[in-house]
DRENLOKE-542915 format. One line per field, with one value per residue (C-alpha): residue in one letter; residue number from 1; x, y, z. Coordinates in steps of 0.2 Angstrom, whole numbers, padded with zeros to 4 digits. Layout:
% residues N
kolfi = A, ...
filum = NUM, ...
u = X, ...
v = Y, ...
w = Z, ...
//
This chain:
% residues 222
kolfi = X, X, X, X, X, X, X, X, X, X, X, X, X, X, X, X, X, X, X, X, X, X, X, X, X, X, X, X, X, X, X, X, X, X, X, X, X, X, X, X, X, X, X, X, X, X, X, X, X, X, X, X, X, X, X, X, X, X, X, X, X, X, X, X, X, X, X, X, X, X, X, X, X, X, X, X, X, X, X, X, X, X, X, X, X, X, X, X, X, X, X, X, X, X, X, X, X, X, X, X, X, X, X, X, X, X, X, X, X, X, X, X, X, X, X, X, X, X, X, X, X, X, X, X, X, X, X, X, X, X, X, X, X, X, X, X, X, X, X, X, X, X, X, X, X, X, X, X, X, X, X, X, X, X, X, X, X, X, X, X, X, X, X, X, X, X, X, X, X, X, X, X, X, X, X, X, X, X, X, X, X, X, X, X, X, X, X, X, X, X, X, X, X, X, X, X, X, X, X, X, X, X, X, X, X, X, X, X, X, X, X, X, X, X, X, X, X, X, X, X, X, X
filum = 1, 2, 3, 4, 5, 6, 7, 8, 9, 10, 11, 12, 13, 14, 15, 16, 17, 18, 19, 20, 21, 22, 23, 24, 25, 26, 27, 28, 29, 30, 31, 32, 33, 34, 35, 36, 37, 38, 39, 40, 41, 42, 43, 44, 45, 46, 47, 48, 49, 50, 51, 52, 53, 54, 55, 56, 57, 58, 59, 60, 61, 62, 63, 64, 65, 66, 67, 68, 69, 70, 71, 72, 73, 74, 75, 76, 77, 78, 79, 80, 81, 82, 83, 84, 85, 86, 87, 88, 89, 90, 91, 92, 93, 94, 95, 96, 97, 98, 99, 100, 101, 102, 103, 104, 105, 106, 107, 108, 109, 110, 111, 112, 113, 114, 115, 116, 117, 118, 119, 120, 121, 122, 123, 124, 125, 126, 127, 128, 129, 130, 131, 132, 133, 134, 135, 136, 137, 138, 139, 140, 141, 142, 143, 144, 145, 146, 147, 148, 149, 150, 151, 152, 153, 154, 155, 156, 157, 158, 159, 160, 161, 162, 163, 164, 165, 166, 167, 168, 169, 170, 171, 172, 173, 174, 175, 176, 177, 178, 179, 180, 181, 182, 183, 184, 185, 186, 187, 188, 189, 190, 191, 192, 193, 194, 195, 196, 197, 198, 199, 200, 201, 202, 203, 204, 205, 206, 207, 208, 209, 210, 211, 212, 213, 214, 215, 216, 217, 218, 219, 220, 221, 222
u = -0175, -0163, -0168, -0170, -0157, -0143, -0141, -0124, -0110, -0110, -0102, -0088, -0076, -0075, -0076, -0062, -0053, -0058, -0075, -0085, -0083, -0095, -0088, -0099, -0095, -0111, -0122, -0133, -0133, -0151, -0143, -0129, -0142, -0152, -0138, -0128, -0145, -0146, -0128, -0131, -0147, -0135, -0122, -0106, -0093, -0090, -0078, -0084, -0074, -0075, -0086, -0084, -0087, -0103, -0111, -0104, -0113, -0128, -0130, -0143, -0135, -0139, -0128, -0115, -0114, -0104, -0093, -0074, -0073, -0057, -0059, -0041, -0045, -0063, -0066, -0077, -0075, -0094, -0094, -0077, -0062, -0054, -0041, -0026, -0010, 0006, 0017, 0019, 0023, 0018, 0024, 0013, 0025, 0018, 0029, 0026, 0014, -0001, -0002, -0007, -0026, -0022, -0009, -0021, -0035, -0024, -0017, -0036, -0042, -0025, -0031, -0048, -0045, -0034, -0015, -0003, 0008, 0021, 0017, 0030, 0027, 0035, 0051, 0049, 0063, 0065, 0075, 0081, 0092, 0075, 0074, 0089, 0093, 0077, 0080, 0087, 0071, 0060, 0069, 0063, 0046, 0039, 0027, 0029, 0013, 0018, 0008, 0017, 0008, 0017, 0029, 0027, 0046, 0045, 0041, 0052, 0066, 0062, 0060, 0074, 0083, 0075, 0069, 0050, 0035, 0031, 0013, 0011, -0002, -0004, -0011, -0021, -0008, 0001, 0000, -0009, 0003, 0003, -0017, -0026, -0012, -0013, 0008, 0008, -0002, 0008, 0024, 0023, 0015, 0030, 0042, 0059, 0060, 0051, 0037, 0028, 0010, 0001, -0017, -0028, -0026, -0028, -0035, -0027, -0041, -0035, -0019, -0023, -0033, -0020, -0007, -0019, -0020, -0002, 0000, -0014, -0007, 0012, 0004, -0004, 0012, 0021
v = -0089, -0075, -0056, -0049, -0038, -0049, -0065, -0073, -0084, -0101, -0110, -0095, -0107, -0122, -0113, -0101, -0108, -0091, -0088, -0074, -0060, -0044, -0027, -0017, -0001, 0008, -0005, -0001, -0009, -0013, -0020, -0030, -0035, -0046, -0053, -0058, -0065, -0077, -0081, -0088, -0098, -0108, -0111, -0102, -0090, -0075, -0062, -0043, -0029, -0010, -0010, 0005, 0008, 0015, 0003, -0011, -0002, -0002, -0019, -0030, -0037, -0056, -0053, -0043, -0058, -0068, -0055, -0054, -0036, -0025, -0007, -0002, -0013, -0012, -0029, -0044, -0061, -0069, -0085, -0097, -0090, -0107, -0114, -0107, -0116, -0121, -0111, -0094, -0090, -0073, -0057, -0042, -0025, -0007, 0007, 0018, 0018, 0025, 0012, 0002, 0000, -0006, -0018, -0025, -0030, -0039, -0048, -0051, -0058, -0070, -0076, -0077, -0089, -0098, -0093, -0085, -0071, -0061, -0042, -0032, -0011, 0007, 0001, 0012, 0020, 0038, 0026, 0013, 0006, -0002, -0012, -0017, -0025, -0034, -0041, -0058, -0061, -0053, -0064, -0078, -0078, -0082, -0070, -0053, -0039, -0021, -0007, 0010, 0027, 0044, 0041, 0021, 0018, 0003, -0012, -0006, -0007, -0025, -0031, -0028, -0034, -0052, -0067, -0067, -0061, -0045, -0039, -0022, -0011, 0009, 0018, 0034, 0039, 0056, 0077, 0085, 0080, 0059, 0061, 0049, 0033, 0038, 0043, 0026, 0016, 0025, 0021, 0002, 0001, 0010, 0001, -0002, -0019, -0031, -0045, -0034, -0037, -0019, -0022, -0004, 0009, 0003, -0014, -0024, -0037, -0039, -0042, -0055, -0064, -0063, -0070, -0085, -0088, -0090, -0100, -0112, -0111, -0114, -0132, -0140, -0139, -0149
w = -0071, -0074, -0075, -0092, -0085, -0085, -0091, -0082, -0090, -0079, -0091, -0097, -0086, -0095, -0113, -0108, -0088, -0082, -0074, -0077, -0065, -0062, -0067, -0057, -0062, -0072, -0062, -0047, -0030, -0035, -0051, -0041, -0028, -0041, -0050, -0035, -0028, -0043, -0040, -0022, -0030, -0040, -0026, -0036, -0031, -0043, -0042, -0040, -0047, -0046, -0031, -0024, -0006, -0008, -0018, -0009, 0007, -0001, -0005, 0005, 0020, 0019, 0002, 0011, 0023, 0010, 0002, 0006, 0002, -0001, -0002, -0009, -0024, -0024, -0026, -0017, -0014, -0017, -0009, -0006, -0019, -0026, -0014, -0018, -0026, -0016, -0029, -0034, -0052, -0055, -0048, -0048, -0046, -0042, -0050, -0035, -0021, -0027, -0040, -0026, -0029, -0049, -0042, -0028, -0041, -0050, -0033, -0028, -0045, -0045, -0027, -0030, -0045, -0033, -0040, -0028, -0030, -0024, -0021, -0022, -0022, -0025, -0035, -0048, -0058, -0050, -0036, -0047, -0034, -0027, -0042, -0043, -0024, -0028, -0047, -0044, -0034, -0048, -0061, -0052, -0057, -0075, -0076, -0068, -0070, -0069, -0064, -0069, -0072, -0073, -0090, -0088, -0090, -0078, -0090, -0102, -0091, -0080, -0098, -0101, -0087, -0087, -0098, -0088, -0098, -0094, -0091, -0092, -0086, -0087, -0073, -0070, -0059, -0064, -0067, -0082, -0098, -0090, -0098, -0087, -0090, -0110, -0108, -0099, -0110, -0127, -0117, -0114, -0134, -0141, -0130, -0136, -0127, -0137, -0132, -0118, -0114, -0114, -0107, -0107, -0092, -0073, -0080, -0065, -0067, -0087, -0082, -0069, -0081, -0097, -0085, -0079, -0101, -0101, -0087, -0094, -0111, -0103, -0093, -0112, -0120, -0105
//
């Protein structure tokens, strides 16, 4: 029997294609303990987000003991991710290099619901030559993810330089008058280049998971 703290989603999988993950931010590790316990009672895998370091150092270590864990994306890998596919149809692209934690949970959820993807960082447009000797690659790839923070100009600009769909995703990243990824998020909503994908600010595992929707959406109409 679950804890009348939690009550987890085993079935979100079949309802939705994507299993339920745990956001562990606002929980405890005492919190994340039970809850992963019940998990490993039921032989499943689940994905872990925002677990910071010092949680995850708090967590009991026979449950440590199967967690893949990432501190630059704060996430875990409980139990065996899916296997991953032979193909890679989604690009995930970081504006600049301290979009990289952002950029690495959406690169972790992808794997861990077994999709591969290419990672490509710090081609933001302040040196847009570093987009451009890459863009016949980029264009490759159906769906492309972009982490941007500071004025978020990067989605704008790939979207309009290619047919893929473009995932865009406002980060934290910048000074005082970037307000915590609002300038971002604002940027990618008003952008001039129409169709974008605008998930909320530093929401790497959204984004992951709004490109998996369209990839299953893309298979039923074949």
């Amino acid at each position: 029997m679950q804890s009348p703290d939690f009550k987890l989603d085993f079935n979100r999988d079949e309802r939705t294609g994507i299993a339920e993950a745990i956001f562990c931010g606002g929980k405890s590790p005492a919190q994340i303990n039970n809850i992963l316990a019940d998990v490993l009672k039921s032989e499943r895998s689940i994905l872990l987000t925002h677990l910071i370091p010092d949680k995850w150092q708090k967590l009991e270590s026979n449950l440590q003991h199967h967690i893949n864990y990432d501190p630059l994306s704060n996430t875990g890998f409980f139990s065996k991710p899916h296997p991953l596919t032979t193909t890679k149809n989604i690009a995930v692209i970081s504006a600049g290099t301290s979009d990289a934690s952002v950029a690495a949970e959406a690169v972790r959820t992808l794997n861990f619901f077994g999709h591969r993807c290419e990672f490509i960082q710090d081609i933001g447009v302040a040196g847009l030559w570093r987009l451009l000797e890459r863009i016949e690659e980029i264009a490759q790839f159906p769906i492309i993810i972009i982490i941007a923070g500071m004025d978020g100009a990067l989605p704008t600009v790939l979207a309009g330089l290619v047919n893929s769909m473009i995932i865009a995703v406002p980060s934290s990243v910048g000074y005082g008058a970037t307000e915590g990824g609002r300038t971002a998020l604002n940027a990618a909503l008003a952008s001039c280049s129409s169709g974008i994908v605008v998930v909320n600010i530093d929401n790497g595992y959204g984004a992951a998971c709004a490109a998996m929707r369209m990839l299953t959406a893309a298979s039923r109409s074949k």
